[in-house]
N, C-alpha and C positions, 0 to 999 in steps of 0.2 A: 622318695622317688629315686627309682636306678636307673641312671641312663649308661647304657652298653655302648662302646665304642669300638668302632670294626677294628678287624685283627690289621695287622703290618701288614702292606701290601708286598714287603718285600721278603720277610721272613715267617710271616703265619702266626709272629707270636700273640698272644692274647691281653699283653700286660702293657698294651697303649694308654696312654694320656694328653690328655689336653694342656698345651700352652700355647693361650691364643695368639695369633689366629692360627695355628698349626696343632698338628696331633702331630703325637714322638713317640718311638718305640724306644726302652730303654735295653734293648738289645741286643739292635744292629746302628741307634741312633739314627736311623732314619726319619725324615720330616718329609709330611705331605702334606696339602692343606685340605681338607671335608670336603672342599667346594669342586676338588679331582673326582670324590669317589662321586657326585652330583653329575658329574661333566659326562665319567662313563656309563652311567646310566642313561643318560642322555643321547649319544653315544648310537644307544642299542638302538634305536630308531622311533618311530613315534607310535607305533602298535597299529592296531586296529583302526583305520578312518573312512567314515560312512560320508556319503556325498549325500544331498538334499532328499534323496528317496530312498534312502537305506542299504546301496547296494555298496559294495568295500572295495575302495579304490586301491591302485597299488600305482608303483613309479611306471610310468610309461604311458599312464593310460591319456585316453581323450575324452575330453569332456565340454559340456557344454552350459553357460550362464544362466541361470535360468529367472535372475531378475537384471532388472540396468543399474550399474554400480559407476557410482560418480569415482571422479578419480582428480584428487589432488592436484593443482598445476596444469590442468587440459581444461579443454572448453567443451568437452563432447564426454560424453559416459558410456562404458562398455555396454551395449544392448543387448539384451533377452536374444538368445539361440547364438550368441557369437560362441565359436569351437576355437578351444584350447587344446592343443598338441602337447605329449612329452609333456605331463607336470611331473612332479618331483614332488613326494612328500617329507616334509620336515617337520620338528616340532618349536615352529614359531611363535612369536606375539600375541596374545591377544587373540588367538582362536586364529590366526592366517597358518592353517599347518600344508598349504599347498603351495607349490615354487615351481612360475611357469614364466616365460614369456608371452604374451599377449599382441595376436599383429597389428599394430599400429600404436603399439602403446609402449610397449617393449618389456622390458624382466619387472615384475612383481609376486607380491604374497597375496593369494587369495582364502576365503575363507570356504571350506568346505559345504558347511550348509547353503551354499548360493550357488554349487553346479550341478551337474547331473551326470553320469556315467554315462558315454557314449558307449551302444552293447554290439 
């Protein structure tokens, strides 16, 4: 089995090696650790995100609940049609790849399959 390790990020060279938990080029001696080239990936933003009926949501958009979502530490749950302004897509936890505020509830991560693109 050959596992290929990416070039230096600082010199291009191709002749990296592993010393855990670091990768090292042996020649510019640079050390980065795997979990950076991970971070930038990351980074690039979360791609493609479909809301509950398919249609692809982007940062800014408005959207709307479209089940009642209990919520941790409150006595009342977000109800079916309440509108969310300004989400922000991330790629978070557990399938939460939306970041909005919520009025009465304040900043949280929702999951995409629970809203709806307001058109």
């Amino acid at each position: 089995m050959t596992e290929t390790l990416p070039p230096c990020p600082q010199c291009s060279s191709e002749y990296t090696y592993e010393m855990p938990p670091l990768l090292v080029c042996p020649e510019c001696a640079h050390e980065w650790s795997p979990a950076a080239d991970e971070e930038e990936a990351f980074q690039d933003g979360p791609g493609e995100i479909k809301d509950a009926v398919g249609n692809v949501l982007a940062d800014g958009d408005t959207v709307t609940v479209v089940k009642d979502l209990k919520v941790k530490g409150q006595a009342s749950a977000i109800k079916v049609g309440t509108k969310v302004r300004n989400i922000r897509l991330v790629n978070g936890t557990d399938g939460h790849d939306i970041d909005c505020k919520v009025d009465g509830f304040g900043p949280m991560q929702l999951k995409s399959s629970v809203v709806k693109k307001v058109l």
